[in-house]
C-alpha positions in Angstrom: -17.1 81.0 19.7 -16.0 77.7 17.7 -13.4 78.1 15.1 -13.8 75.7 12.1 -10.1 74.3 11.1 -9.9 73.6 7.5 -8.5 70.5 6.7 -6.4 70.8 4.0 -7.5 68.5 1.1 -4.6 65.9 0.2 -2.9 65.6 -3.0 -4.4 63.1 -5.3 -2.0 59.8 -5.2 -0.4 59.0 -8.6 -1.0 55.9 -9.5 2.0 53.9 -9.6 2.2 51.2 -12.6 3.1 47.6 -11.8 6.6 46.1 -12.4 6.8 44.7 -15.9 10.0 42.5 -17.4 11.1 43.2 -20.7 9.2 41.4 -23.6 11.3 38.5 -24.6 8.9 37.8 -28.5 11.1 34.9 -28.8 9.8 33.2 -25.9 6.4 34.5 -26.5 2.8 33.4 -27.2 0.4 35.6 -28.1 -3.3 34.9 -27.3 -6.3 36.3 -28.4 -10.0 36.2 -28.5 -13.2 37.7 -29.1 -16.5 36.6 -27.8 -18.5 36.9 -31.5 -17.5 36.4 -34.8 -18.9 40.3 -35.6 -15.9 41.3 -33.1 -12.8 42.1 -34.8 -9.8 40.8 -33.0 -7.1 43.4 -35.2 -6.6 45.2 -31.9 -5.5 42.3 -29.6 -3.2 41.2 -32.3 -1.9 44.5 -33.2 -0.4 44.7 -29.4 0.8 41.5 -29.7 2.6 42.5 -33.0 4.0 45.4 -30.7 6.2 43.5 -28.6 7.7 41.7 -31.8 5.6 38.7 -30.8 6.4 36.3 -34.7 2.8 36.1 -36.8 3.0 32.4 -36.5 2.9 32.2 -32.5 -0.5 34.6 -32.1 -3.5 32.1 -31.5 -7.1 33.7 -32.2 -10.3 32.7 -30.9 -13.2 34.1 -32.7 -16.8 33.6 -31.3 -15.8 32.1 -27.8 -17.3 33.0 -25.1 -15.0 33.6 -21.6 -16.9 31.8 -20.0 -15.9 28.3 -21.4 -12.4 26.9 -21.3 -13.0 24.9 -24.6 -11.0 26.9 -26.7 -8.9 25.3 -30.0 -7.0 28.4 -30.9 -5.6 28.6 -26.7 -5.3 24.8 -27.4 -2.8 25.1 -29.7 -1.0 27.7 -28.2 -0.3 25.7 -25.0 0.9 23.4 -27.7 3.2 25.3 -28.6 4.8 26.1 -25.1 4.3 22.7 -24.1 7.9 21.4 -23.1 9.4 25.0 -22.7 9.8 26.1 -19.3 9.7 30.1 -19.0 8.0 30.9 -22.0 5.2 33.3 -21.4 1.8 33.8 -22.8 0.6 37.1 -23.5 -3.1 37.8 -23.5 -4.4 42.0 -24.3 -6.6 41.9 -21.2 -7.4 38.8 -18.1 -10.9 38.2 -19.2 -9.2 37.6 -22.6 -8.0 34.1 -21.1 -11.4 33.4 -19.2 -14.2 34.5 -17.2 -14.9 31.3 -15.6 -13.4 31.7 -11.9 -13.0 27.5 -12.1 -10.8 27.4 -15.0 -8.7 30.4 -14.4 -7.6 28.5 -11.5 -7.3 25.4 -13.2 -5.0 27.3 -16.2 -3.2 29.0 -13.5 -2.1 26.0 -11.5 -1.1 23.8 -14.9 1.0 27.4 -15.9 2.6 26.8 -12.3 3.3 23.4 -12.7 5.0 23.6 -16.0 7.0 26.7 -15.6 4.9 28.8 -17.8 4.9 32.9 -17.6 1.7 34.8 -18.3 1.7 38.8 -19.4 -1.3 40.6 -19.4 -0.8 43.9 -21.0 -4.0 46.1 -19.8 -3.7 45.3 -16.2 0.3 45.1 -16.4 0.5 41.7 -14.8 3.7 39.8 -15.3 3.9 36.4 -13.6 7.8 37.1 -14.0 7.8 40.0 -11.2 7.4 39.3 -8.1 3.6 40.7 -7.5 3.0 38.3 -10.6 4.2 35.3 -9.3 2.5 35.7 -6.0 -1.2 36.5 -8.0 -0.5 33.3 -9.6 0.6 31.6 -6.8 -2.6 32.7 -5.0 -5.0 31.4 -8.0 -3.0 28.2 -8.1 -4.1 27.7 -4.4 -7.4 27.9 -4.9 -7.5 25.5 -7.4 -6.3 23.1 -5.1 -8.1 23.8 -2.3 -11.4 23.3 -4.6 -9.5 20.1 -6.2 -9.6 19.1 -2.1 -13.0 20.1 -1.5 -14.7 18.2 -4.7 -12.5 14.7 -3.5 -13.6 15.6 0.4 -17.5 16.0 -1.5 -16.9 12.7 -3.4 -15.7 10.5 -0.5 -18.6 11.4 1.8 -21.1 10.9 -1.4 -19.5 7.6 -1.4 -19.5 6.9 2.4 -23.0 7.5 2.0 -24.2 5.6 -0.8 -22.8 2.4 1.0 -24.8 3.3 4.4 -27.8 3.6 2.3 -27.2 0.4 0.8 -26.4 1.9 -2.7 -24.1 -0.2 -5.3 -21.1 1.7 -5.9 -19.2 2.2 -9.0 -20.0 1.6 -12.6 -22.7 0.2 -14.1 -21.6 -2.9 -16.4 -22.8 -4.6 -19.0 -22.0 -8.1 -17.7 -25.4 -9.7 -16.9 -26.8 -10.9 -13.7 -26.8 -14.7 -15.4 -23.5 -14.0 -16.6 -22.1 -13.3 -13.2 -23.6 -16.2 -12.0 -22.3 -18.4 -14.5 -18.4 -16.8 -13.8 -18.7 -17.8 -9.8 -19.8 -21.4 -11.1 -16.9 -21.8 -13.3 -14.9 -20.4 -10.6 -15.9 -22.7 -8.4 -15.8 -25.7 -10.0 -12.2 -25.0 -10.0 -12.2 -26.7 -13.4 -11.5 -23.2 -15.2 -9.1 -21.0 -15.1 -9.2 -17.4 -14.2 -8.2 -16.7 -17.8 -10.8 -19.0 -19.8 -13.4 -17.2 -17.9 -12.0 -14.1 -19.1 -11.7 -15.5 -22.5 -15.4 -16.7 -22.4 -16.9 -13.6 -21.6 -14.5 -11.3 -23.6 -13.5 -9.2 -20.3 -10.2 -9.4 -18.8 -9.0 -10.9 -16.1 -8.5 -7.7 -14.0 -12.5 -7.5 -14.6 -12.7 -11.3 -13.2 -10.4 -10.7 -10.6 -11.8 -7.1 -9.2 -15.6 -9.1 -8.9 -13.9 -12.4 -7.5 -10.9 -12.0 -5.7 -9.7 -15.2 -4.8 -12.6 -16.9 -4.8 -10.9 -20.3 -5.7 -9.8 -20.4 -2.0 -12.1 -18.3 0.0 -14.7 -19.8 2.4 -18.4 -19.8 1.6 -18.4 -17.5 4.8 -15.6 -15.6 3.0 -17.1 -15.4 -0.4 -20.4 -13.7 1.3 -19.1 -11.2 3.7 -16.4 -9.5 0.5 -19.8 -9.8 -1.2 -21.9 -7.8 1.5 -19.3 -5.5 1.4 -18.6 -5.1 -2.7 -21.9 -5.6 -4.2 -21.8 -6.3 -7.9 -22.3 -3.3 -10.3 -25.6 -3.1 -11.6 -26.0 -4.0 -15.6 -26.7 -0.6 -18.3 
């Protein structure tokens, strides 16, 4: 006969809480926001006002959603840490700062770059421990890989539009007639680079970008730059 063992059921595991530094209010900016202006925000700031975070450095957003990073209250708040490495922002809860994936990743790498700290009370994150920093570090990452991916995108778009025969660049709001009448004067060699400027109100980077050197290149030259560099197209 088969004997059934009973396993014995383990303990529950206690869930440990994250490291957190000591609050430092004087190098502290609080951050809050709420997604409509029915929502009260008293909460957020009250926590805030719990680690002795001063009146005057809580920022509040009120009918913002998370998922934009247009935010004038956050704004200002980065103002206010701008300059001053190691201070720390302190936000109730993540989604608090942002819902959008993008700019979370954005935020994270310009808090990296500066030498910025972000707290987030509810999910005890602390960029100032060592789990913190590495969460940030991670975030920061994948801002940069997408920062990689959007200019690898871009190059090929590019590479592309000039197989296909496609002006790249701009569109200007020099005329065809007017471009004409620049490669005359240039020409003629009886005008300088900045009269022609000066007669079509543009500057002379503008004259020299469409005609580099055009006073000494061959016709041959002048043609083949051209194949290559088409003129932007007018508005």
């Amino acid at each position: 006969m088969r004997v059934r063992t009973k396993l014995p059921i383990p303990a529950k595991a206690e869930k440990i809480p994250l490291e957190m530094s000591k609050p430092l209010p004087d190098e502290e900016v609080g951050y809050c926001r709420v997604s409509t202006d029915d929502q009260n925000p008293d909460m957020q700031i009250a926590k805030m006002r719990d680690r002795g975070i001063p009146e005057e450095s809580i920022f509040v957003d009120h009918g913002v959603s998370g998922r934009t990073m247009r935010r004038p209250q956050l704004s200002l708040a980065l103002k206010l840490m701008e300059g001053r490495p190691g201070w720390t922002l302190v936000v109730w809860k993540l989604d608090r700062l942002g819902r959008n994936a993008l700019g979370m990743m954005q935020l994270a790498q310009e808090f990296m770059e500066k030498g910025w700290n972000l707290v987030s009370i509810t999910e005890h994150l602390d960029t100032r421990t060592a789990f913190g920093r590495f969460y940030f570090l991670m975030l920061a990452g994948l801002a940069q890989l997408e920062s990689d991916h959007t200019a690898e995108r871009t190059k090929a778009g590019m590479a592309r539009r000039k197989e296909l025969g496609i002006p790249l660049g701009r569109k200007t709001k020099i005329a065809p007639e007017q471009f004409a009448e620049m490669e005359k004067m240039l020409l003629s060699r009886e005008h300088t680079i900045k009269a022609v400027a000066k007669k079509f109100k543009i500057s002379t980077a503008t004259v020299n970008a469409h005609f580099p050197g055009w006073q000494t290149k061959t016709a041959a030259e002048r043609k083949a730059w051209r194949r290559a560099h088409p003129l932007p197209q007018k508005r």
